[in-house]
C-alpha positions in Angstrom: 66.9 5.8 18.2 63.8 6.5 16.2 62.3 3.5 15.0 59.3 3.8 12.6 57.4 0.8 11.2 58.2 -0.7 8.0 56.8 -3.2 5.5 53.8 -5.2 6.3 50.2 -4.8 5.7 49.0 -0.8 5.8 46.4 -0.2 8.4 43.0 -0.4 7.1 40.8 2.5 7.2 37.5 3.1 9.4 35.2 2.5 7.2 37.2 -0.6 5.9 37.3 -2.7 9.4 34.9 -5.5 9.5 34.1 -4.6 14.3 30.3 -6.5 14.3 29.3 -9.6 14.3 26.0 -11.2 14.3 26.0 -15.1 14.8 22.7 -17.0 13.8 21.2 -20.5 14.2 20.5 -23.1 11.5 19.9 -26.3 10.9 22.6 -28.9 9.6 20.8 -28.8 6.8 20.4 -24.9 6.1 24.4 -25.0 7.1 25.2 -27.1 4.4 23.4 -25.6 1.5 25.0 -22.3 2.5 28.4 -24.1 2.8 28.1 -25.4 -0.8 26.9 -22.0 -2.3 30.0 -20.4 -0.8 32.2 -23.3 -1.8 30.7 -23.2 -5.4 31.4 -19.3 -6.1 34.7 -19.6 -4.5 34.2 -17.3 -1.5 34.3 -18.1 2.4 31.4 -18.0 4.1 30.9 -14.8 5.7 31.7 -13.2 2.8 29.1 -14.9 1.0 27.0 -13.7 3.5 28.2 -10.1 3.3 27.3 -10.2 -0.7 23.8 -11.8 -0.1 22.9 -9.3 2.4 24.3 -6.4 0.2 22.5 -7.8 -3.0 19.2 -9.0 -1.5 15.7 -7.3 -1.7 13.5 -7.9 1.7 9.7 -7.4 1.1 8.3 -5.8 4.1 5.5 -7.8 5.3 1.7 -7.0 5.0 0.7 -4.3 7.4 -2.4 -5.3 9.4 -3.7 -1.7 7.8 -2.9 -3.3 4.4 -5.0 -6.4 5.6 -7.8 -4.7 6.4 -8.1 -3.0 3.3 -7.4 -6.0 1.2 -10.7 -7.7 3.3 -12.4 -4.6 2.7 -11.8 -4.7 -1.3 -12.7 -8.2 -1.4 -15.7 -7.6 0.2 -16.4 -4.6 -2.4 -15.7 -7.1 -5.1 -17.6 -9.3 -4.3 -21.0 -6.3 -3.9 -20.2 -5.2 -7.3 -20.4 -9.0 -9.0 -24.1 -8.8 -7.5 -24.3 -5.2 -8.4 -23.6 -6.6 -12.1 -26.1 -9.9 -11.6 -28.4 -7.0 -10.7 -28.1 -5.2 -13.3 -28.2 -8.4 -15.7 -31.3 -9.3 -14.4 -33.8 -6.3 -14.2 -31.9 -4.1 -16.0 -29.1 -1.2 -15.9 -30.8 1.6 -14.9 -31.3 0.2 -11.3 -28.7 -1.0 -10.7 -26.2 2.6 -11.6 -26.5 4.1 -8.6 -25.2 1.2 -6.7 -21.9 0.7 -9.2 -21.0 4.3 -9.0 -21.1 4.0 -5.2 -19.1 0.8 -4.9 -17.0 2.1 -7.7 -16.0 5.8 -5.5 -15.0 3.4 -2.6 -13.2 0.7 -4.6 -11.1 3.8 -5.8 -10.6 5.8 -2.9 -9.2 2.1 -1.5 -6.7 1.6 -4.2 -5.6 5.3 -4.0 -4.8 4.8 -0.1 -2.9 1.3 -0.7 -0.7 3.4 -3.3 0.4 6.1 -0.9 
């Protein structure tokens, strides 16, 4: 006697099966709050999770490269206020040479944090 399966629930596909799992730690309080927010749009928990992992953005934290050039603007900020002072104070013409100098660096800084 052949006897083939019938009714209940098709098998899911591959890509359908839910086969990880990643547990965390948090405090009663963190628990909670995620407990009400699932509660309140009506979903279980893990799937709560699942949507805010699928819908969140993650900034990637500040290189230390990205560091060091951020000190290094700073510091080029802070020449070309006393470049301008300078300038203020005896005049433009001696002070040109050192704002077009500060000026080439400042750029070639912003042009690297944009790649």
């Amino acid at each position: 006697m052949n006897s083939l399966k019938q009714g209940g629930r098709p098998t899911k596909k591959l890509s359908e099966v839910k086969g990880y799992r990643a547990n965390c730690k948090m405090s009663t309080e963190d628990y909670y709050t995620l407990r009400a927010k699932a509660k309140e749009t009506g979903v279980s928990i893990s799937e709560y999770i699942r949507l805010a992992i699928s819908d969140s953005v993650i900034k990637q934290r500040v290189s230390p490269e990205l560091l060091d050039i951020i000190r290094k603007l700073s510091g080029m900020a802070n020449n070309l206020n006393q470049v301008a002072r300078t300038a203020n104070t005896y005049g433009y013409t001696d002070a040109r040479q050192d704002y077009l100098l500060l000026a080439k660096k400042i750029d070639d800084l912003l042009n690297l944090i944009q790649r």
